[in-house]
C-alpha positions in Angstrom: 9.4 -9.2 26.5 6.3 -10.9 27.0 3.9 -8.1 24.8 5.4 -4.9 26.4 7.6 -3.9 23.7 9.5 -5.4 21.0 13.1 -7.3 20.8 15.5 -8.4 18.1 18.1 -11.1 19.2 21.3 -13.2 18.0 20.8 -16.9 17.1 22.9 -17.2 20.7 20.2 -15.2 22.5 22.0 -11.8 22.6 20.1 -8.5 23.2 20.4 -6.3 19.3 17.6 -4.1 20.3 14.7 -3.1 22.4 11.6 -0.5 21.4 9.0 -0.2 24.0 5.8 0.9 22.1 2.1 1.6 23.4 0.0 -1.7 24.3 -2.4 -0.6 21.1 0.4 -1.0 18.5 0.9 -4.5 17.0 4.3 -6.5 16.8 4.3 -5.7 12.8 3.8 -1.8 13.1 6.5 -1.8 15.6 9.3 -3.3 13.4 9.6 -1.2 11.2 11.5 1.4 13.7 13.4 -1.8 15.4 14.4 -2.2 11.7 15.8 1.1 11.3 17.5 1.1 14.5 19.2 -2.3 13.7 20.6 -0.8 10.3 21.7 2.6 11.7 23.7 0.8 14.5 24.7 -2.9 12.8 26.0 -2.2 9.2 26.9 -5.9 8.6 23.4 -7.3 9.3 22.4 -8.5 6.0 19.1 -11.1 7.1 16.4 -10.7 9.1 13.9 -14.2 9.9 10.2 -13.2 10.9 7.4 -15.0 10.6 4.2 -14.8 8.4 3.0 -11.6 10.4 5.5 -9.2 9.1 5.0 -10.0 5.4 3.3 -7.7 2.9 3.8 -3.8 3.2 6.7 -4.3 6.1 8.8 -6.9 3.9 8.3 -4.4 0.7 9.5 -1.5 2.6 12.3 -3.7 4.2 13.3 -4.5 0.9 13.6 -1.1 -0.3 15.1 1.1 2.6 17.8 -1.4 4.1 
């Protein structure tokens, strides 16, 4: 997406989910609604790779409400 929103995909490259957020709000702020979205629609996804930018408060939260 190139910085204009944020994307989950498959390991084969499919499309799970798109968010378009405002240019000021960083990749890791964003997730956490991507996140939400992906549980509410995908039941069986049970792990989630991200890199070192989405530990801390995100991963705790992640943790806790999926």
């Amino acid at each position: 997406m190139g910085g204009n929103g944020i994307s989950r995909w498959t390991p084969l490259g499919l499309l799970l989910s798109v968010i378009v957020t405002a240019a000021s709000v960083q990749d890791r702020d964003g997730a956490k609604p991507v996140l939400e979205l992906l549980a509410a629609s995908f039941q069986r996804i049970r792990l989630v790779w991200a890199d070192g930018g989405y530990a801390g408060k995100l991963l705790a939260w992640a943790s806790e409400h999926l």
